[in-house]
C-alpha positions in Angstrom: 0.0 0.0 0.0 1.0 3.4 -0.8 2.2 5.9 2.4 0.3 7.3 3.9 3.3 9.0 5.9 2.5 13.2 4.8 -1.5 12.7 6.0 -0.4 11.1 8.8 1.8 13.6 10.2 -0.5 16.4 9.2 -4.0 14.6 11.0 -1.2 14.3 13.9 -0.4 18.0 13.6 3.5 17.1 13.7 6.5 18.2 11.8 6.9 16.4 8.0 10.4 16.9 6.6 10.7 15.5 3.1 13.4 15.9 0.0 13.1 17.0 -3.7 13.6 14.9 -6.5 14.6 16.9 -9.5 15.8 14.1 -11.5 14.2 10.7 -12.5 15.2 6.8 -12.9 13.5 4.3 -10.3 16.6 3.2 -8.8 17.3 7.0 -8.2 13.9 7.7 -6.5 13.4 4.3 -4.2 17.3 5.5 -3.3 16.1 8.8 -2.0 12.9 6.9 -0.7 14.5 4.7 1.3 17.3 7.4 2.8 15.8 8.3 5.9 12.9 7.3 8.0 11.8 10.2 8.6 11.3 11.4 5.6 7.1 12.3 5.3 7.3 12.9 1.4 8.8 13.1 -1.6 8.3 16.0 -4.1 8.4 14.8 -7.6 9.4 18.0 -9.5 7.8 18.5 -12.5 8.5 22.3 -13.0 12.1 22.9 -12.9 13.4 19.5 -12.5 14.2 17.4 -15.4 11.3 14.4 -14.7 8.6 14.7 -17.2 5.0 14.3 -16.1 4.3 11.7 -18.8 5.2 9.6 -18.0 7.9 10.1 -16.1 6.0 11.2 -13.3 4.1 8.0 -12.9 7.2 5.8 -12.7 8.9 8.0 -9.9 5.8 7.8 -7.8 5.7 3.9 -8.4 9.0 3.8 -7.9 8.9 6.0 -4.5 6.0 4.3 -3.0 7.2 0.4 -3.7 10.8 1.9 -1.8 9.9 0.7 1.5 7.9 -2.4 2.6 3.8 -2.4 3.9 3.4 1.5 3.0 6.2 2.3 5.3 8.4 5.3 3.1 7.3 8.6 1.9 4.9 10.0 0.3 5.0 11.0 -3.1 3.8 14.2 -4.1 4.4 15.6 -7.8 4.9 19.7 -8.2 3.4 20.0 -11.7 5.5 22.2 -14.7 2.2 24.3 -15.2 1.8 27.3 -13.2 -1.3 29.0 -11.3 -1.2 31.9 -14.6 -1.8 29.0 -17.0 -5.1 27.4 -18.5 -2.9 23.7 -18.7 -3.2 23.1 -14.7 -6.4 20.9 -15.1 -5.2 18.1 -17.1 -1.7 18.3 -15.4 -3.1 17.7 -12.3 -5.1 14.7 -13.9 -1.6 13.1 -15.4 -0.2 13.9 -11.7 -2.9 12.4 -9.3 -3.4 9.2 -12.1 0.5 8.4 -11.5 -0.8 7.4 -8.0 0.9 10.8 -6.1 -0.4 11.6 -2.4 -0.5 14.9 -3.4 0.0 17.7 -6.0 1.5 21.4 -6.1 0.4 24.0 -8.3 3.4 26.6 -8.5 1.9 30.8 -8.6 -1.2 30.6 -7.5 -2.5 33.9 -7.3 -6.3 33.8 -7.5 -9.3 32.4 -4.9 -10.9 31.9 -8.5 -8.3 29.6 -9.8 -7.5 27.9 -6.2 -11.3 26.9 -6.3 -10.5 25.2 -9.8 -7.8 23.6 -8.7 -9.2 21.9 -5.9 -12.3 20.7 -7.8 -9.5 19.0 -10.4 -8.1 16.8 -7.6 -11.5 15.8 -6.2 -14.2 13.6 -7.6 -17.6 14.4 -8.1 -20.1 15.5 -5.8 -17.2 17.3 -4.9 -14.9 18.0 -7.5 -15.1 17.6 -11.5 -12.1 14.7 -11.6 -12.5 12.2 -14.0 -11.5 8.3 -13.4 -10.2 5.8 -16.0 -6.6 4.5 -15.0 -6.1 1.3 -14.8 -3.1 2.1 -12.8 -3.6 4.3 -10.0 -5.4 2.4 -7.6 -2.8 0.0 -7.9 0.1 2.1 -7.2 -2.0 2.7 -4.0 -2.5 -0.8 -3.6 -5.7 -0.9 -3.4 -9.2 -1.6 -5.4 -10.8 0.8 -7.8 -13.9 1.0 -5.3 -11.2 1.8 -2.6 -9.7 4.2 -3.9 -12.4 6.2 -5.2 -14.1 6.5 -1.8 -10.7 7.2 0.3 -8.7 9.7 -2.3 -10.7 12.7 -2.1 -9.8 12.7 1.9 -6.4 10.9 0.9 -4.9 13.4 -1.3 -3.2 16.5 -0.2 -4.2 20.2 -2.2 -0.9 22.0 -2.0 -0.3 25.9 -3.7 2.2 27.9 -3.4 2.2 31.6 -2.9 5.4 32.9 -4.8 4.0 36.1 -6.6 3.1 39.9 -5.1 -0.8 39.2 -6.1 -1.0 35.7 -4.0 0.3 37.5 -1.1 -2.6 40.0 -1.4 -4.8 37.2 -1.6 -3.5 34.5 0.9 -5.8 34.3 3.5 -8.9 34.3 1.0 -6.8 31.3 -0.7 -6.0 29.6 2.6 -9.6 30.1 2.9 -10.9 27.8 0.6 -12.3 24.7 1.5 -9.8 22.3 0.1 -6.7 23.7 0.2 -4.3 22.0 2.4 -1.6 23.6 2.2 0.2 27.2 1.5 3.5 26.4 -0.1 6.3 28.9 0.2 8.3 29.3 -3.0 11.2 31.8 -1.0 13.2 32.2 -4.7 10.0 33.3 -7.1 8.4 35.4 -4.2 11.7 37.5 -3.7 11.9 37.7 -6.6 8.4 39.0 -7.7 8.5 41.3 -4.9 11.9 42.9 -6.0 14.7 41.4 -3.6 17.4 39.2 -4.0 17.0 35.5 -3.8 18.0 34.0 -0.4 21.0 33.9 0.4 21.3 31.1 2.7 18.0 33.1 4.3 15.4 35.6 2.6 15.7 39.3 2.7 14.7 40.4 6.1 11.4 41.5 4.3 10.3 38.8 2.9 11.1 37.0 5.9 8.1 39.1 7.4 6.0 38.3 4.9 6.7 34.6 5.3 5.6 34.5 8.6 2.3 36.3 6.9 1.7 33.3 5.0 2.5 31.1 8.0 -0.1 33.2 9.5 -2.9 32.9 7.1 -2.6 29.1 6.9 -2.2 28.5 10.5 -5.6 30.8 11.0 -7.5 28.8 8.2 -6.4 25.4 9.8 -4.4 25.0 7.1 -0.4 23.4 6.8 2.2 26.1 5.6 5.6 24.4 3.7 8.6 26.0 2.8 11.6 25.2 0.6 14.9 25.5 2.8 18.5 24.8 1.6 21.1 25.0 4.9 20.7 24.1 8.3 20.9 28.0 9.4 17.9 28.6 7.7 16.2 25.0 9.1 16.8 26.3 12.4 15.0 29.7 11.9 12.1 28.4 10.4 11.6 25.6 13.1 11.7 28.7 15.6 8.0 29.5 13.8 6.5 26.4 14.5 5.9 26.4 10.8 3.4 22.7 10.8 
C-alpha cells in the first residue's frame, strides 16, 4: 500500500520533513525513498526538474512508494510544470494524481478563482469535477478501484504555493478555501516578484516578514504552511516559527 506517511503527520499536527527529486530513474527515487525514515514525502518536480510528467511522473511515484515495505516510506507528491497563470493546470493535475501521487502542487497561485479550480480538479464528483479511467492508479496505492475512489478525495493533499506579489494579497482568501491543504512557500520566485534578492542562505529580512504572513494565514484557516529551505541556518530559523 502506498504511504500514507505526509497525511499522517499532518492529521497528527507534527513536523513532516521531506526531500526533492529533480531528477528521474527508479533506482534514483526508491534510493532517496528509502534514505531516511523520517522522511514524510517526496516532491516529484515537474517544473524545474528534469522528470517529465508523462510519463515520467508516474514511474517515480511507483517507484517511490514500492521503496519501503507495507506502505512504510514517503509519500510522493508531484509539483506539476504548469503554473497557477496558465489554463494547462487541469489536465496536469489529472496526469499527476493518475501516476498514484499523495499529493499535487500547483506553483503561482495567485487567485481564490483559480484555487477553487484547482481543488475541484483533484477531487471527484459530488465534490470536485475529476474524471477516473486509469487502470493504474489504484494499484500504485494498492488498493481496489472502489477503494480508492471513496478514500482519495480525503487521501490526497491540495498544496499551492504563494510565490508572486498578487498571491500575497490574496492569501488568506486562498488559505480560505475549503480544500486547500496547504500554503507552499516558493522563497526564490516570491523574492523575486517582490523585487529582492533570492535567499541567500536566508530571505531578505522583508520577505522573511511576509513569510511569517503566509504562516499566519494558513495556520488561522487550519491549514499546513511548507517552505523550501537549503542549509541548516535557515532550518533552524524556520523551526523557531513552529511552521506545521
Amino acid at each position: 500500500m502506498a504511504s500514507k506517511a505526509l497525511l499522517s503527520a499532518f492529521r497528527a499536527n507534527r513536523p513532516a520533513f521531506g526531500v526533492w527529486l529533480t531528477a528521474g530513474g527508479t533506482f534514483h527515487a526508491r534510493t532517496v525513498a528509502q534514505a531516511s525514515p523520517h522522511l514524510s514525502w517526496v516532491v516529484v518536480d515537474c517544473e524545474h526538474g528534469i522528470i517529465p510528467l508523462v510519463p515520467g511522473a508516474a514511474e517515480t511515484v511507483a517507484a517511490i512508494h514500492g521503496a519501503v515495505p507495507n506502505g512504510g516510506g514517503p509519500s510522493a507528491v508531484v509539483r506539476i510544470p504548469a503554473t497557477g497563470t496558465s489554463g494547462s493546470t487541469s489536465w496536469q493535475i489529472k496526469h499527476a494524481l493518475d501516476a498514484g501521487a499523495r499529493g499535487v502542487i500547483i506553483p503561482m497561485v495567485s487567485t481564490v478563482e483559480k484555487a477553487r479550480e484547482i481543488v475541484a480538479d483533484s477531487r471527484f464528483p459530488p465534490i470536485g469535477r475529476r474524471g477516473f479511467g486509469s487502470p493504474y492508479t489504484h494499484g500504485i496505492w494498492g488498493v481496489g478501484v472502489s477503494e480508492y475512489l471513496s478514500t482519495a478525495n480525503d487521501d490526497i493533499s491540495v498544496m499551492v504555493q504563494i510565490e508572486t506579489r498578487e498571491g500575497v494579497k490574496n492569501m488568506k482568501e486562498i488559505a480560505a478555501v475549503d480544500g486547500i491543504d496547504v500554503l507552499f512557500i516558493g522563497p526564490y520566485d516570491l523574492s523575486i516578484s517582490l523585487g529582492y534578492p533570492t535567499p541567500n542562505p536566508d530571505p531578505h529580512p522583508d520577505v522573511e516578514k511576509i513569510i511569517q504572513q503566509v504562516l499566519t494565514a494558513a495556520h488561522d484557516a487550519g491549514k499546513k504552511w511548507l517552505v523550501y529551505f537549503l542549509l541548516i541556518r535557515a532550518r533552524a530559523k524556520l523551526m523557531a516559527w513552529h511552521y506545521v
